[in-house]
N, C-alpha and C positions, 0 to 999 in steps of 0.2 A: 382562450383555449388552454386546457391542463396539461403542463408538461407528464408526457410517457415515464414509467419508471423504467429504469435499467438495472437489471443484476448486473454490477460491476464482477469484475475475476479483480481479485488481492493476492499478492503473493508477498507473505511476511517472511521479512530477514531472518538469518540466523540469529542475529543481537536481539531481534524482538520477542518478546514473551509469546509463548503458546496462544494457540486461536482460543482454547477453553477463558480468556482471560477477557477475551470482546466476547459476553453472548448479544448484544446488539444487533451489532454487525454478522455475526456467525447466523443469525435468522434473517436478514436481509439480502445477504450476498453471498458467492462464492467464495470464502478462505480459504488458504494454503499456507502450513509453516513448512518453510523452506525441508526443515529437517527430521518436524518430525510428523508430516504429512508426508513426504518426498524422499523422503530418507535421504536426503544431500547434504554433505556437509562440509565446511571449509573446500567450497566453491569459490575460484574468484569473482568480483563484483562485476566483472565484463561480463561471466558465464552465467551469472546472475541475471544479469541483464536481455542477455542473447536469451536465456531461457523463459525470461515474460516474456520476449518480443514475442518467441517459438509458440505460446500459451497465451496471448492476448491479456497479460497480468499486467498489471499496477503492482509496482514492489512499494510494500513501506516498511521503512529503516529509519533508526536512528543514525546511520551512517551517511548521511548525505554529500559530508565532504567529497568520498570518493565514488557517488556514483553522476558528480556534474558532469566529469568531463566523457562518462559516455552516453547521457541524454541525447538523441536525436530526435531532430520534428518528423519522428516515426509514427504513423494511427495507429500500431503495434502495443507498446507499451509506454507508461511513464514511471513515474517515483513521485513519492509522496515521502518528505522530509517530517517526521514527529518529533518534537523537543522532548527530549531525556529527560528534563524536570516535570512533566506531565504522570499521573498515575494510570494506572490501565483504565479504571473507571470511567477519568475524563476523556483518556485518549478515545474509549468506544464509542463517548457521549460522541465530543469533535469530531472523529472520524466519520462515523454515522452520519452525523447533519451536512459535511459534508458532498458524503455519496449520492445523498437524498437532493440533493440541489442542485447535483451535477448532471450534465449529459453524459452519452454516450461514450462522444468522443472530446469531454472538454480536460479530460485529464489526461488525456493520453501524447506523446510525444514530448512532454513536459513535466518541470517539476514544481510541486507544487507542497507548502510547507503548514503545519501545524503548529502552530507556538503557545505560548502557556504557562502560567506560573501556577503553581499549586497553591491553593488558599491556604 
């Protein structure tokens, strides 16, 4: 049996580059920058957070340090942690494959990290 595809919802950080930078991803799923989709900006990371839950997002940020400690095993939302040494390219590549492997609900309540050294 063929796993179902899912359109994931993403909600990209402030830190992270504009959606025009994944077109992979931007044809696969629903993206959102934080700021200049949403016009929000210098939001705390709580309000960040509260705002996937609010919107069924996946945030992904290079800021992961501070969004552990308010991960909940919520079906709401998760975080997706990207390594800052990664280029947008690879990030769309990684991110993308990903999505595509993922359930529904296997990213969500959790964080989940992308790592990567630039060739």
């Amino acid at each position: 049996m063929t796993k179902r595809f899912h359109r994931h919802k993403l909600l990209l950080d402030e830190n992270f580059p504009v959606r025009s930078y994944f077109p992979n991803l931007n044809r696969r799923y629903d993206v959102k920058h934080i700021t200049k989709d949403l016009n929000i900006a210098s939001l705390p990371d709580a309000k960040v957070y509260k705002l996937a839950q609010k919107s069924g997002r996946i945030i992904v940020t290079y800021n992961v340090k501070d969004f552990i400690p308010l991960i909940e095993n919520d079906p709401k939302a998760g975080v997706i942690g990207v390594s800052p040494n990664l280029p947008p390219d690879q990030v769309d590549k990684k991110l993308t494959a990903l999505l595509n492997k993922s359930t529904q609900k296997s990213l969500l309540g959790k964080l989940t990290t992308i790592a990567g050294e630039t060739e």
